[in-house]
N, C-alpha and C positions, 0 to 999 in steps of 0.2 A: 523673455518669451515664456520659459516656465513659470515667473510668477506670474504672469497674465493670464496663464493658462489654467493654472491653481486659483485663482479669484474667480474666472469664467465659470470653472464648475463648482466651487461653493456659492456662489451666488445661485446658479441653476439649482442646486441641492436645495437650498434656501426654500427660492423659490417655490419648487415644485412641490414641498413640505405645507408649507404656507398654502399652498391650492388647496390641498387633499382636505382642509380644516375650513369648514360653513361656517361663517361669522355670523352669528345668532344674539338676539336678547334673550330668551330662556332657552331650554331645554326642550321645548313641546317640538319643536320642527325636528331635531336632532331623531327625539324617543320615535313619530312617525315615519321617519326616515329608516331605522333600524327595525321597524317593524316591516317594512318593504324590500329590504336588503336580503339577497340571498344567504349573506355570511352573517347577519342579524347585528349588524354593528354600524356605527355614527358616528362622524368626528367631526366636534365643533370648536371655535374660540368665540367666548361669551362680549359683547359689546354691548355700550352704550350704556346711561347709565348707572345701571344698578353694578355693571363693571370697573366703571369708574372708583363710584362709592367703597365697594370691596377693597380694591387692592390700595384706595387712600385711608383707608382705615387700617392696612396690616402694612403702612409702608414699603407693598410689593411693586415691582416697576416691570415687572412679566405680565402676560398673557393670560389668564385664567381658562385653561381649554376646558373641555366635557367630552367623556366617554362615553359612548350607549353600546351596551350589549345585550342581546337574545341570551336570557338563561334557560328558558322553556319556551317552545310556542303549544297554542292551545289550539284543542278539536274545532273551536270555533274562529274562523278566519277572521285574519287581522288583527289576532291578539294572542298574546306572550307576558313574559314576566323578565323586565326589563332590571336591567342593571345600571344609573344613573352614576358616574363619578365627574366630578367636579375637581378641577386640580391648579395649584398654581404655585410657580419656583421662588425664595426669595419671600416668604411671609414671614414677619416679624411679630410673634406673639409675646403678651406682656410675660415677665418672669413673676409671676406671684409668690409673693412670700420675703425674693428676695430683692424685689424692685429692679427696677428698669425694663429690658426689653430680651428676649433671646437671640439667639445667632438667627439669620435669615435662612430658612428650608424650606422643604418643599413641606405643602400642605398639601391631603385629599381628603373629601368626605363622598363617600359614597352613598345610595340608598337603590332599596329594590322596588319596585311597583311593577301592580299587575296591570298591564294597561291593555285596550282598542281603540282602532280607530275612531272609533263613535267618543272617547273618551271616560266611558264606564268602564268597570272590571272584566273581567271574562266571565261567563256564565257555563263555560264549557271544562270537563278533566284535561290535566296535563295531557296534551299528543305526546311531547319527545323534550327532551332533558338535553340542554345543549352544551352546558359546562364537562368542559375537559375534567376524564376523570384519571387518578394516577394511576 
């Protein structure tokens, strides 16, 4: 009974982990998404694919998720200065120099962009600074 009952709520945990995360081909519904968010944040897992492609090229057999965060939002509405990270566990990059391959870990790359809805830049000053400060 306790281990059915221990499988019943990893499975739940599982699951309800796996909700919270929009299954997307890019990043553009995620970055709109955090642009409408109260807390200015998005969480996606990347499909289909350009998904594919990645993680058979780095011999990863994970997920590749996407992070979007509010760094700023701007005086003119619907637009902020987004924080895009890309992430995935399990990437095997070449070992240059000494040939073959590395241990499997985790990769991220990040980038920032100032984005609106309309898809152009902001034309308006920072309103408010949303990154935690020490």
């Amino acid at each position: 009974m306790t281990v059915l009952l221990g499988a019943a709520c990893a499975l739940f945990a599982s699951t309800s982990t796996a909700q919270e995360r929009l299954p997307v081909r890019d990043a553009n519904q995620l970055m709109l998404s955090a642009l409408d968010a109260p807390d200015g944040k998005a969480h996606g897992v990347l499909v289909g694919e350009v998904a594919e492609a990645i993680s058979k090229r780095f011999n990863a057999t994970t997920p590749i998720y996407i992070d979007v965060s509010t760094e700023k939002r701007y005086a003119q509405p619907g637009c902020s200065r987004l924080n895009v990270r890309f992430w995935q566990d399990g990437v095997q990059l070449p070992n240059y120099g000494a040939g073959g391959v590395q241990a499997p870990r985790r990769q991220t790359i990040d980038f920032g962009i100032n984005y609106c809805r309309d898809g152009q830049p902001p034309r308006s000053p920072v309103l408010m600074d949303m990154r935690r400060r020490p």
